[in-house]
N, C-alpha and C positions, 0 to 999 in steps of 0.2 A: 151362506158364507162360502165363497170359493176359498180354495187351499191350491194354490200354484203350486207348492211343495209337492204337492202327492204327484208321483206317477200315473201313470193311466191304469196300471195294475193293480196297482192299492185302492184307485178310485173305483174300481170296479170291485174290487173285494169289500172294498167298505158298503158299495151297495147291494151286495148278496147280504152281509150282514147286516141290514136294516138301517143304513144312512139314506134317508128318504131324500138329499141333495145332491149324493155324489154320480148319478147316473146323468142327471142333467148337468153337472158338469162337464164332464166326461164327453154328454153329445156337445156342447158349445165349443169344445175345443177340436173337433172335428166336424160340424155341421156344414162347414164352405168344401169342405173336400167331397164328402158323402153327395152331399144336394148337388154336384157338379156332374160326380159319377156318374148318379141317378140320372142325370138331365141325355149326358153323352149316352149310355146305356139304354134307354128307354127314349129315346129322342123326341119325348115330347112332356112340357113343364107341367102337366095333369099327371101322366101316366106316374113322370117322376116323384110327383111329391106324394102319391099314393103309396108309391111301392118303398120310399123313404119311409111315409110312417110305418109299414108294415112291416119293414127293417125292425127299424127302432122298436117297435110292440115284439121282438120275438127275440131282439139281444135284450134288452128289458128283462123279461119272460124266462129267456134261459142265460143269462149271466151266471149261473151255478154250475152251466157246462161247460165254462170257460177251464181247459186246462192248460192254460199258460207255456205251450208249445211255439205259441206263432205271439207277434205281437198287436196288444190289443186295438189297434188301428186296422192291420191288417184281416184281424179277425171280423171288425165293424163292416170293412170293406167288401170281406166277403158273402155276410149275409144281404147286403146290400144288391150286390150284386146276383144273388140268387133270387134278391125278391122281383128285382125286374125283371131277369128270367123268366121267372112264373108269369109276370103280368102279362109280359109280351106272348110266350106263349098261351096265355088266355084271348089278346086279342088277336091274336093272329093279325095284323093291321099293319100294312105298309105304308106308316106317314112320308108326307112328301114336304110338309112345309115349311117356314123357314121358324127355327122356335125365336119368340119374342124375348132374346134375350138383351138385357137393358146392358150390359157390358158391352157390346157391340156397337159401341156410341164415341163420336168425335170426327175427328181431322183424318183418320189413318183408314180412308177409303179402300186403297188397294187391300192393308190387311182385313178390312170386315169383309171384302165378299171373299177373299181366299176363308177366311172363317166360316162364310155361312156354305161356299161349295162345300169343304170338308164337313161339315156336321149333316150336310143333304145327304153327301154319298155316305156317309157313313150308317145314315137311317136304314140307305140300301142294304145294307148288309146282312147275312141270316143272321139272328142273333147271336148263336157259338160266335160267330165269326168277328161278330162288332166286340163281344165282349173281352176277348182274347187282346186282340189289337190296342181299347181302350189299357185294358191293362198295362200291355207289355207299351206299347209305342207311344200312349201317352199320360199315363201316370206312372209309366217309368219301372215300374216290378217287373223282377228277372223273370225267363221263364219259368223257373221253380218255383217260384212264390205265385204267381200267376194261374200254374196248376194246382196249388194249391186250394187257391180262392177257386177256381171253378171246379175242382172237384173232378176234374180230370188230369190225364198223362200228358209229365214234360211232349212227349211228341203228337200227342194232340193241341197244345197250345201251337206249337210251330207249327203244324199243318198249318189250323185255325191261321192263324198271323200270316203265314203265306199267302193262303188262298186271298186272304180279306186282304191285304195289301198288293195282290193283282187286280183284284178287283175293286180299289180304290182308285187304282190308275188308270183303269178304262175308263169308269166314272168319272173321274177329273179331266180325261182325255188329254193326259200331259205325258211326257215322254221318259216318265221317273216313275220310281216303285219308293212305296212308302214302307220304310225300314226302321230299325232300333238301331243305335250303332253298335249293341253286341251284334248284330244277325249281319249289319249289312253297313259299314262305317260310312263308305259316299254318299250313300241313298241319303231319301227325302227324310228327313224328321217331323214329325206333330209334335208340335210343346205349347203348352197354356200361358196364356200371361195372364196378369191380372186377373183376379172375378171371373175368370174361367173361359174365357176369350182364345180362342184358337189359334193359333196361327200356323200356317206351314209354311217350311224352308225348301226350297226346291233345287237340288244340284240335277241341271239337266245330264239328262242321257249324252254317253259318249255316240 
């Protein structure tokens, strides 16, 4: 039985305390965002739903370390992101292809290949570097909270985000640098539509 009412906080306390439903709660009401991360992060739909479970089996697991500092989406996000970390640095594998994502379907031509360029170059990326950028540029966390999840310094995120958003605009071979509008208000933006669909807005170069 879900409980809309509870918070994600309660539902997460309820399941340290032996509610054997409130964790799967908990993931349904975050499971489109996480599965997305994963997919952007680890840029390929295997790697991702691998390192998704192994998320999930380790917030499962240690939900009792949760100390209510940061919030529990955030918290979800960050192991998440640590677990594709690890993957990635286990495969050490520079995918090239394009991932078979079923959102990328209809009439809006121009937007799916600007979608599928952007998740290409993005695969390019060292992983720091993709992870950094995923965060801040397109799931939108400040740099602060973005150091947080990865577990390094405010100014290592904006390196990271630097580096990888020059390096996205060689890759896309366009005359714009991919920005957040804290860092960089004209620049290009990454924003997600739908099901997790890419798109980039492009303000060319002066």
């Amino acid at each position: 039985m879900e409980h809309p009412d509870r918070s994600d906080a309660e539902l997460l306390a309820a399941h340290v305390a032996g509610d054997r439903h409130a964790f799967g709660e908990l993931y349904s009401r975050h499971h489109r965002r996480l599965r997305r991360l994963a997919r952007l992060t680890t840029g390929c739909p295997e790697d991702a739903e691998d390192a998704l479970q192994d998320a999930m089996l380790s917030a499962h697991r240690g939900a009792g370390s949760f100390r209510h500092n940061a919030a529990v989406g955030s918290w979800l996000h960050r192991i998440v992101v640590n677990a594709c970390l690890d993957r990635l640095r286990r495969n050490r594998i520079h995918r090239t292809e394009p991932l078979g994502d079923h959102a990328l379907v209809g009439d809006r031509t121009a937007e799916v290949e600007t979608a599928l360029e952007v998740r290409a170059a993005l695969r390019r990326l060292p992983a720091g570097q993709r992870a950094a950028v995923v965060a801040v540029d397109i799931e939108g966390y400040s740099v602060a909270d973005a150091a947080g999840m990865l577990g390094v310094a405010p100014g290592t995120v904006k390196s990271r985000c630097a580096r990888g958003r020059a390096r996205l605009a060689v890759l896309l071979g366009r005359c714009h640098t991919v920005a957040a509008t804290a860092v960089r208000p004209t620049a290009t933006r990454l924003t997600l539509g739908p099901e997790g669909a890419i798109a980039g807005r492009v303000d060319d170069c002066a």
